[in-house]
N, C-alpha and C positions, 0 to 999 in steps of 0.2 A: 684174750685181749679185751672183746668187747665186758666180759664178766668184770675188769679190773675197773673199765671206766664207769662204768656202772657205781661200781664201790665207792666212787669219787662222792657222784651227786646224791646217792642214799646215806651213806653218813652223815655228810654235812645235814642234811636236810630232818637227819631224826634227832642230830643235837641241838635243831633251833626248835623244833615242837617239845621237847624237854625244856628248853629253858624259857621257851613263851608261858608251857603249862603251870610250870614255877615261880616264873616273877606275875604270872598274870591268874590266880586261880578265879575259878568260877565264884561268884557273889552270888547271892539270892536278894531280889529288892525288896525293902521294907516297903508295905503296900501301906504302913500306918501314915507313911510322910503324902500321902494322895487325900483328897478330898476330892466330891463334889458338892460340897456347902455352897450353898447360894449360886447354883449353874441350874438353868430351866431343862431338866432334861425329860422332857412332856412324849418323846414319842417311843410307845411300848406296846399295844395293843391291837391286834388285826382281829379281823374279824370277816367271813365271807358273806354275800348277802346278793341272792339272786332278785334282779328285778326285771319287771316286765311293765312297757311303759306302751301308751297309743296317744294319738294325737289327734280327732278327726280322720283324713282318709288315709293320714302317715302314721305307720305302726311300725314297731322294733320292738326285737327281744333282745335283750342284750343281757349276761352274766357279768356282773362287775365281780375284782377281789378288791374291796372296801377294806383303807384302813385306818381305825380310827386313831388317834391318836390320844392321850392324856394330856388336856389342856388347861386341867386345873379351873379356878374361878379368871380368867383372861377375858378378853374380850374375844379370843377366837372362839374359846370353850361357851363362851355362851351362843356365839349364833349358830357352832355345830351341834351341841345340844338342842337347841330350837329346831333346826330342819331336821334333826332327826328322828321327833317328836312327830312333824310336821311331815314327813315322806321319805324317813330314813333315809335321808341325806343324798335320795334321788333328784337331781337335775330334769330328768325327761317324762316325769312321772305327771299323770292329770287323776284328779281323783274325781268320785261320781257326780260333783259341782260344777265343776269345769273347773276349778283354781288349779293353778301349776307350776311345776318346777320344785326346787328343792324346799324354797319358804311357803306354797302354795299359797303363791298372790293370786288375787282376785282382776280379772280386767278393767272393773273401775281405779283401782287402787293404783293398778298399774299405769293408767291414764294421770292420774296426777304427779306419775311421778316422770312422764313425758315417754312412757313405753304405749305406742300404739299399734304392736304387730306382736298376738300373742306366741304366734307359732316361731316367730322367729328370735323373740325370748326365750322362747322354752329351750330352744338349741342354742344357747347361746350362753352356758354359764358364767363368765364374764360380767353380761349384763346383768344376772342372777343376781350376782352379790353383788352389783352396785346398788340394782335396785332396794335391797335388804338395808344397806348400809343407808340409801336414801332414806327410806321408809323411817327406818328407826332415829334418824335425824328428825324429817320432819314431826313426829310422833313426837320427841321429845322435846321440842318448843312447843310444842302443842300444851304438852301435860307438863310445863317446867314449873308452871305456881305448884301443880297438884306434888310434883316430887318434895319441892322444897318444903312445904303444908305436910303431909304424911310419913315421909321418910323416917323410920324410926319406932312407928307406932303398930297398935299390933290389932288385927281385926281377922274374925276367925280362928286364931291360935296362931296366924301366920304375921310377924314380924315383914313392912312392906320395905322393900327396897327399889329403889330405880330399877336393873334389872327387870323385878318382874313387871312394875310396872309398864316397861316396854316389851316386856314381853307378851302382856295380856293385853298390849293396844294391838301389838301384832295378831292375835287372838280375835279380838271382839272391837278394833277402833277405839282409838284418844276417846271418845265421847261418852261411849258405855264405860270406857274406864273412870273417867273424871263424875260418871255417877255412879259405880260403886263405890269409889272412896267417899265422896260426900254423903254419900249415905249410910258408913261403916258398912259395906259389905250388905244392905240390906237389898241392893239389885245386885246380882249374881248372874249377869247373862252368861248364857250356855250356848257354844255353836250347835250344827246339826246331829253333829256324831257326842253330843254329851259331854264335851270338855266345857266347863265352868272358867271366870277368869278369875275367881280365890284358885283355881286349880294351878292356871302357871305363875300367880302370883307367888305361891309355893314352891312348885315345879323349880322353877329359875330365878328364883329371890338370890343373893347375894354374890350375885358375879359384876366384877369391874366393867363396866361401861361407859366411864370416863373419855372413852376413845370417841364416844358417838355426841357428836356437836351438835347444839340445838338448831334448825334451822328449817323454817318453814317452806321457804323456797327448793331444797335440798330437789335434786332431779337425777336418774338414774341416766348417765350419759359416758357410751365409752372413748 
């Protein structure tokens, strides 16, 4: 008996997966009708990157997994290519100067831009990047005649753009920049460890920085 009622619900039930499988067959989708044309899709790349960082009498070791992403010529790509140059994109890091953090600013620098507690900058990535974003604000009122004046022209073999322009004030200060350019490149300052600013003028020439507003008052404030 139970074998009959059985036969009930198995029947019906294999002549509606026949007739789904028949009016409904499997499709393959044309993958031609997809595009990502004109969609930013910047993140692809990891990379692991152990760091060790000290601070005066507060020290940490810490293993990050760092990952970078593809930013293209952006304005993100250019300040993570900058601190990576700058400290491989360590937040907690002091190098043999004392400068620190991911952009390794300088304490004076820091002071202009209203950061006066370095230790509590350096833990603080936040204020990191406002202070960067300050910086390179102020910096670029700084140097706005020099951009407008040289943008375009070429000293060294290197073609100058804003960019590096801000990038090699981040380097060596608006001042030493505004006289290598006025001197085509015939002052060339170099930090301690041997980077030149034709170096990041090169380095970080033609990325978008449009995003960074001139402004001389510019303050790193969270």
């Amino acid at each position: 008996m139970l074998k009959k009622i059985t036969n009930y619900f198995v029947i019906p039930f294999a002549i509606c997966v026949i007739l789904i499988t028949t009016l409904f067959p499997k499709t393959t989708v044309d993958m031609t009708n997809f595009s990502t044309e004109g969609l930013e899709l910047n993140y692809t790349v990891s990379e692991d990157i152990a760091l060790s960082t000290t601070f005066g009498e507060t020290a940490q070791h810490t293993t990050y997994n760092r990952f970078f992403p593809y930013l293209g010529k952006s304005y993100l790509g250019f300040k993570e290519a900058l601190a990576f140059k700058e400290s491989r994109g360590n937040y907690f890091t002091v190098n043999d100067l004392g400068y620190l953090g991911k952009y390794q600013f300088g304490a004076e620098t820091l002071k202009l831009l209203g950061v006066y507690n370095p230790e509590y900058f350096l833990y603080t990535p936040e204020l990191q990047e406002k202070a960067f974003l300050a910086n390179s604000e102020r910096n670029k009122w700084i140097l706005r005649k020099d951009i407008a004046r040289f943008v375009g022209m070429e000293i060294h073999g290197t073609t100058i753009t804003e960019s590096g322009i801000l990038a090699a004030a981040h380097l060596a200060g608006p001042g030493n920049v505004k006289k290598f350019l006025r001197s085509r490149g015939g002052y060339n300052l170099s930090d301690a460890y041997g980077t030149s600013i034709s170096y990041y003028m090169k380095q970080f020439s033609g990325y978008d920085t449009s995003f960074i507003k001139p402004n001389l008052k510019a303050k790193a404030n969270l």
